[in-house]
Structures are given as C-alpha cells and as structure tokens.
C-alpha positions in Angstrom: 102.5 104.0 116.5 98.7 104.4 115.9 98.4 107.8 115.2 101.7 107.6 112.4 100.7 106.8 108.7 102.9 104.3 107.5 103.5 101.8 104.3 101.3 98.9 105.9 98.5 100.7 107.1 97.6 102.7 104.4 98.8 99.9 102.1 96.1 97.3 104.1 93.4 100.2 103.4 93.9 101.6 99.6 94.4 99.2 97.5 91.5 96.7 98.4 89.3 100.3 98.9 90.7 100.8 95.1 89.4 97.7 94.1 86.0 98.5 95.9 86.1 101.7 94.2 86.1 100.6 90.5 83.7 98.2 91.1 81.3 101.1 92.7 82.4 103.0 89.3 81.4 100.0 87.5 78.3 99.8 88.9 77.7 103.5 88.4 78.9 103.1 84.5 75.9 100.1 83.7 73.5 102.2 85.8 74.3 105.3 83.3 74.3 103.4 80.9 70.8 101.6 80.8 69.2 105.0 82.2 71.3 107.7 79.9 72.2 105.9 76.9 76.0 107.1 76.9 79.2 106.0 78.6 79.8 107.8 82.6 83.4 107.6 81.6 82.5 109.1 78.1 80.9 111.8 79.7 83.4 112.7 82.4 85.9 113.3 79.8 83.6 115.5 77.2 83.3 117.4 80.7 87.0 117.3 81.9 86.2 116.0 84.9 88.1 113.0 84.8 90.9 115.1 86.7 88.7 115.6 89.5 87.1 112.0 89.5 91.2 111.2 90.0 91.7 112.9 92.7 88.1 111.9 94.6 89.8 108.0 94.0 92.2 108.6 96.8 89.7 109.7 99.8 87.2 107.4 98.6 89.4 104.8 98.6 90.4 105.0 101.8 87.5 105.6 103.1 86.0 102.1 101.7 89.1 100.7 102.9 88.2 101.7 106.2 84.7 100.2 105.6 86.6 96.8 104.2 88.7 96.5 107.7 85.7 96.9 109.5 83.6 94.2 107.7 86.5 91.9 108.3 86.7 93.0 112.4 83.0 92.2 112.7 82.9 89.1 110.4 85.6 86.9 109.8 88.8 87.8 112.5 87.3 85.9 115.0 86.9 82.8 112.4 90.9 83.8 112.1 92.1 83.5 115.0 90.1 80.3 115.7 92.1 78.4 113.7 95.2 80.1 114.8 94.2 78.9 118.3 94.1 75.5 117.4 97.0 75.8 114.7 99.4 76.7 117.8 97.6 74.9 120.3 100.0 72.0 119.9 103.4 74.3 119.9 104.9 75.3 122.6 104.2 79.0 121.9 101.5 78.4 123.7 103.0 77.3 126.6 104.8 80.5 126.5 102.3 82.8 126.1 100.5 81.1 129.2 103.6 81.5 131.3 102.9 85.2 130.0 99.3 85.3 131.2 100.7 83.8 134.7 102.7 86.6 135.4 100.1 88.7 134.7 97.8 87.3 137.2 100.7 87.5 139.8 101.0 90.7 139.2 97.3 92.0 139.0 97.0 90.3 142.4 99.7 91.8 144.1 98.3 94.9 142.9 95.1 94.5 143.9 95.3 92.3 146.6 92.7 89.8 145.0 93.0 86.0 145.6 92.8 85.2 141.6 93.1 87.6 138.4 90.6 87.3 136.1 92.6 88.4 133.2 93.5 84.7 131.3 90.4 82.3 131.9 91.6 81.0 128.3 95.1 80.8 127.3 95.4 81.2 123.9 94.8 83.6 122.1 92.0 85.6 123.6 90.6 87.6 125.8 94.1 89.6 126.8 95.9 91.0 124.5 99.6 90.7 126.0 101.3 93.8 124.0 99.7 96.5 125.9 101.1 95.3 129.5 103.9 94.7 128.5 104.8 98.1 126.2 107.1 99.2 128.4 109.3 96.2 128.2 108.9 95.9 124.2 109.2 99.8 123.4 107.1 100.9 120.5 109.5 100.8 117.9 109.8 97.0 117.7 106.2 96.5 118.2 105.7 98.9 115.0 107.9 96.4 113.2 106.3 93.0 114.1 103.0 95.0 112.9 104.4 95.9 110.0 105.6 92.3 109.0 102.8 90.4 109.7 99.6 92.0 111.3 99.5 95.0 108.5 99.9 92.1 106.1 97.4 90.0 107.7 94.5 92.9 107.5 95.6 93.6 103.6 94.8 90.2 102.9 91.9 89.7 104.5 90.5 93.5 103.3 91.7 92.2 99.5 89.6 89.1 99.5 86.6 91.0 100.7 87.4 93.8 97.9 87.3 91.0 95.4 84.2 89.2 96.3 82.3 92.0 96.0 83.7 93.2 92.3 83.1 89.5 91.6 79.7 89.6 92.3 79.3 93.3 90.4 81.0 92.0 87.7 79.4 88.8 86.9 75.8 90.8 87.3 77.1 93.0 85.2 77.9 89.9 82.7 74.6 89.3 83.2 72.6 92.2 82.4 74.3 93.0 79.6 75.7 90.0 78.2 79.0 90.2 75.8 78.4 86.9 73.7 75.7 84.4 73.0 74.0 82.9 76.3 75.8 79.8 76.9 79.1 82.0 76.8 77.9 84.3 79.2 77.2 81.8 81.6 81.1 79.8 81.1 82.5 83.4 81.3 81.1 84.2 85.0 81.7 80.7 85.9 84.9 81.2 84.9 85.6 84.0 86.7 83.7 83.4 90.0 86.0 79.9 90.1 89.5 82.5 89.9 87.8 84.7 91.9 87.4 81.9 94.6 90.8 80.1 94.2 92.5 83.4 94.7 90.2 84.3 98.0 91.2 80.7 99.4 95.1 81.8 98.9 94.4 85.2 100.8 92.4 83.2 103.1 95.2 81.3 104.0 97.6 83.8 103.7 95.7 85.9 105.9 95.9 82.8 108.6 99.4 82.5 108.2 100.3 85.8 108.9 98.4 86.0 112.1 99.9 82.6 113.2 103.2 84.0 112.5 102.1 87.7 114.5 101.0 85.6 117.4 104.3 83.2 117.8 106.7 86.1 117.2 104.8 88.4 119.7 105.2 86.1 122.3 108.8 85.7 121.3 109.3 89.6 121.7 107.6 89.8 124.7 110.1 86.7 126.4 112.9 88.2 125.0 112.1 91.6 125.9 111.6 91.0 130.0 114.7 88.9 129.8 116.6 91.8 128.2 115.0 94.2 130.7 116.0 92.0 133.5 120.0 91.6 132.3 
C-alpha cells in the first residue's frame, strides 16, 4: 500500500509542489530580472531550454511536495486532529474507538502477562494508531480505499494551502518591488489578493478538518465491521 504510487498520493504531492514551483520560478524571474536586465523565461526560449526546464517541473515538483507534506506533519496536523478530537468527542465514534483500544489492552496483557497495557492512556485520537493491529482483520485493499477517500484528500488540502501562502507572499513582494500601477493601486491589488488568498486557505482549512473527521469515524467503522466479519 505504501510502497504503490497511486492517484491520491502523487496527486497530494504534485500539484501543491507545482504551485511552489512557479512561485520559486517567479522568484527566480524578478531576481533575473533586476540583476540581468532580460526576462529568465525570455532567455530559456532564445536558448531552447524551455524543453528541458519542462521536464525538471515534474521531479522538482515532487520533490517540494514532499517538503510541503512535511511542513504540514511538523506544523499544523497536530492542530488537526485537535479539533477532530473534540469535534468527535461528543459522538459515539468515540465510544467505539475506545471499545477498540480496550481490546487492545486485553490483548497486550494476555500477551505479555502485564497487569495494565499502556497502549490507550487517551482515547481519542492519539497515541495508537488502531489500523496497524488490526491489518489483518481489515486487509490492505480496503484500507488503500478509505486512504484514498479521505486521508490522501486530507494531506492535498492541507499541502495546497501551504503551497498558496507561500506564492501569496512571493507574489505580493513581487507586487511590491516592482509595482504595476500607481502606489495606492499597488497596495489595493495585494490587499486584494492576500484577502482571496486567505478566504480560500480557511476553505482548505476546513476542508482539510473535514476529511480527517470523516477518515477517523469511518476507520473505526472498518475496523468494527471488519472483526465482526472475521468472527461470522
């Protein structure tokens, strides 16, 4: 499952790394042009190297997709599944998923002969992650597809809103430096644009949340229905 390329994962990776990308090239072009004088995309075609520059887009892209998901592991999943905590706090799939973590600890100390598992201090939704026990009740394939509805979904969003702050900020320096109209317009234009900018982060933002939330219940859904399966 981890090791196949799929639609979601490379989809969560490109296209925000593609958005990172031409900003970068943006970045690049106002840099050549305050030191050179000429246009970088100017001078890639006079060279024919725009051919080439295409086919660097799709490593590099990945590659700063890579660096997008990890920004938003470090930075802003735990703020995520925070509020998915409390969101599902009050629903009973969170009663489930501790009947889920009980069974765990009966199990871990028949194993081990211990007189409590330490494996689900809190409920809901951390530390355990519940998928990996129970794999071999779920099989992979149905895992693959809950990923692929939500959690692949959740990390494009989250990657995308990351993508466009930063060609926000690139672009309204860019305004800056080299402004296209009189001062006063210059200024409406990047306030302007850093307000759409924000308004559509907040809709990833929640759309990000949503997904997880939606992951979470259905995972614990799978798993229930999976062990009953196994046991009929």
């Amino acid at each position: 499952m981890y090791s196949a390329f799929s639609f979601g994962k490379i989809i969560k990776t490109i296209l925000p790394g593609s958005i990172l990308a031409g900003t970068l090239f943006l970045i690049a072009e106002i840099l050549w042009l305050e030191t050179r004088g000429t246009s970088l995309l100017a001078t890639l075609i006079d060279q024919e190297a725009v051919a080439v520059a295409g086919a660097a887009l799709v490593p590099v892209s990945l590659i700063l997709g890579f660096l997008l998901n990890t920004i938003v592991w470090l930075h802003l999943n735990a703020s995520v599944r925070s509020r998915v905590k409390a969101e599902l706090a009050r629903t009973p799939f969170a009663e489930l998923r501790e009947a889920l973590c009980e069974l765990i600890r009966h199990d871990v100390n028949g194993q081990m002969g211990g007189t409590r598992a330490e494996l689900c201090k809190d409920t809901w939704p951390e530390p355990l992650s519940l998928e990996y026990y129970f794999l071999p009740a779920i099989s992979v394939e149905r895992l693959s597809y809950l990923w692929e509805s939500y959690f692949s979904w959740y990390e494009f969003h989250l990657n995308t809103l990351c993508a466009l702050a930063m060609a926000s900020a690139a672009v309204v320096a860019t305004l800056l430096l080299r402004p296209p109209a009189s001062g006063v317009w210059t200024v409406i234009i990047c306030l302007a644009l850093a307000a759409a900018c924000g308004l559509l982060c907040r809709v990833l933002w929640k759309s990000a949340i949503r997904n997880m939330a939606a992951y979470e219940r259905n995972l614990v859904l799978l798993i229930a229905g999976s062990i009953n399966a196994a046991g009929r």
